[in-house]
C-alpha positions, 0 to 999 in steps of 0.5 A: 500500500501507498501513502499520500499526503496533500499538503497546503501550508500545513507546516505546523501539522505535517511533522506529526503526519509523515512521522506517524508513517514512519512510525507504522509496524508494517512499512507502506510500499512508497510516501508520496507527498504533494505540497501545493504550493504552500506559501509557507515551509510545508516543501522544506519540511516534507524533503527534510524528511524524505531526503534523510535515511527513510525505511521506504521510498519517501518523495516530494511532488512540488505542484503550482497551487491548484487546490487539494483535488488537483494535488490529489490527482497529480499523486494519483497518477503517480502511485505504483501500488494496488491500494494507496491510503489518503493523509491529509497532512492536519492528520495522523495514524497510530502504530499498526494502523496501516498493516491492519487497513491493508489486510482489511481492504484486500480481505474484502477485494474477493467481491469485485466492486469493493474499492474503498475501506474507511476507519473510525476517527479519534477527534482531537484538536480544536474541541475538547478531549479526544472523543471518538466517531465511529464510522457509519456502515456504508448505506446508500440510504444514508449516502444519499443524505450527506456523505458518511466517507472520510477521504483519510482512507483505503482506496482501490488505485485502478477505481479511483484513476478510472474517475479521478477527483473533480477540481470543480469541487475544490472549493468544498465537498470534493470528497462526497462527489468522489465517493458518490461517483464511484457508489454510482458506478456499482463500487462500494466500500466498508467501514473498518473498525480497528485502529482509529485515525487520529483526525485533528479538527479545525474551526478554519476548516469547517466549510461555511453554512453558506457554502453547505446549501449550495455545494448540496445543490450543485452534487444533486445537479452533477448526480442526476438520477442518483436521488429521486426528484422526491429525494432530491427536494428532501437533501436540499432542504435538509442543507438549508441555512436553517438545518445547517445553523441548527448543526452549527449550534450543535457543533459547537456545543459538542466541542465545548465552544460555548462562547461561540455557540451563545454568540452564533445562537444570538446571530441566528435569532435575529437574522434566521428565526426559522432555526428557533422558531420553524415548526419543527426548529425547537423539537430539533434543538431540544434533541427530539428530532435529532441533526438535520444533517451531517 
């Protein structure tokens, strides 16, 4: 298996990434490292670490900048082995992680179609204490109501080059478009419940509530037929502004921000009432009508 890391000025994070892959029990076949066109010194330390005395091929690809799905695709075409496993460089795998995908993801590859295996998430970072998520069972149901597929995970190399990452989604959600296009080609895909990846999380990389309702959109356009016109209607407004500010409220009071929570909570009662006050608006707050969406 290969390892690949996109990275755009993440200097502060990608140490912990690529010694976390050092560190792995079975060694990965190659670690390719795309920096794209950090601004910062993401470059200089990535060939610091590949350019010393490494227990596998290790080697940095300095791209134009680009954005995270380009990165990705130029890493793609580059990869020599069967199954490559994504890191996004913010991140990081305890000891043994890999070994135990790799078995995992070929276990599995006796059914053809099987082409990408995702692992539970210990949530660290800008929230607080280690808490973690485990990883929803691949469902199409549940797939069509937001995407349930970290892209720090296992994947076919032959099924994701057949597609490739859509760079028109590098602005937010090119990972959802990623793994619906291959769940509506037949390919399908497991969640591996042993070691968890170790997945820092960032308020500077939580995608605005803007953004959520018109990204829904545009993949429900670029994925016609996948939802039923019914469906269709039924995911749009589970991205509303107003869903999306109710998980918002609950985003920040799961990660103990409650400050900002109180604060956003104030801006939405004076500029979105419907997140209080739409029929079903308190019911979903209180919890008795669950996240709109995740």
């Amino acid at each position: 298996m290969s390892v690949i890391i996109p990275v755009y000025n993440g200097a502060a994070f990608l140490p912990d990434a690529i010694a976390s892959v050092f560190a792995q029990t079975a060694r990965p076949a190659e670690l390719i490292i795309g920096d794209d066109g950090s601004t910062d010194n993401s470059a200089e330390i990535a060939e610091l670490f590949a350019g010393g005395t490494t227990p596998f091929p290790a080697r940095v690809m300095r791209l134009p900048h680009g954005g995270v799905y380009t990165t990705r695709n130029a890493l793609l075409a580059e990869i020599k082995t069967k199954w490559f496993f994504n890191l996004d460089a913010d991140n990081k795998i305890p000891p043994g992680f890999l070994e135990k995908i790799y078995a995992f993801a070929v276990g599995r590859s006796v059914d053809p179609d099987f082409a990408f295996a995702y692992p539970d998430r210990l949530i660290f970072g800008d929230c607080a204490g280690n808490k973690t998520r485990v990883a929803d069972e691949f469902d199409i149901a549940k797939f069509k109501r937001g995407n349930i597929v970290d892209m720090n995970c296992a994947v076919r190399t032959d099924a994701a080059r057949r597609f490739g990452f859509d760079t028109d989604f590098n602005d937010g959600w090119g990972d959802y478009d990623f793994f619906l296009t291959l769940a509506r080609m037949g390919y399908t895909g497991a969640a591996f419940h042993g070691p968890p990846l170790h997945y820092r999380i960032r308020r500077s990389s939580i995608t605005s509530l803007a953004d959520r309702s018109g990204l829904m959109r545009r993949m429900v356009a670029k994925h016609k037929g996948f939802w039923t016109e019914e469906e269709a209607d039924a995911v749009c407004e589970l991205y509303s502004h107003e869903a999306m500010s109710r998980n918002r409220l609950f985003e920040l009071l799961w990660t103990k921000h409650y400050g900002a929570m109180f604060a956003f909570a104030a801006k939405c009662l004076f500029t979105r009432p419907r997140v209080f006050f739409s029929r079903d608006g308190i019911p979903k707050l209180l919890g008795f009508g669950g996240k709109d969406a995740e």
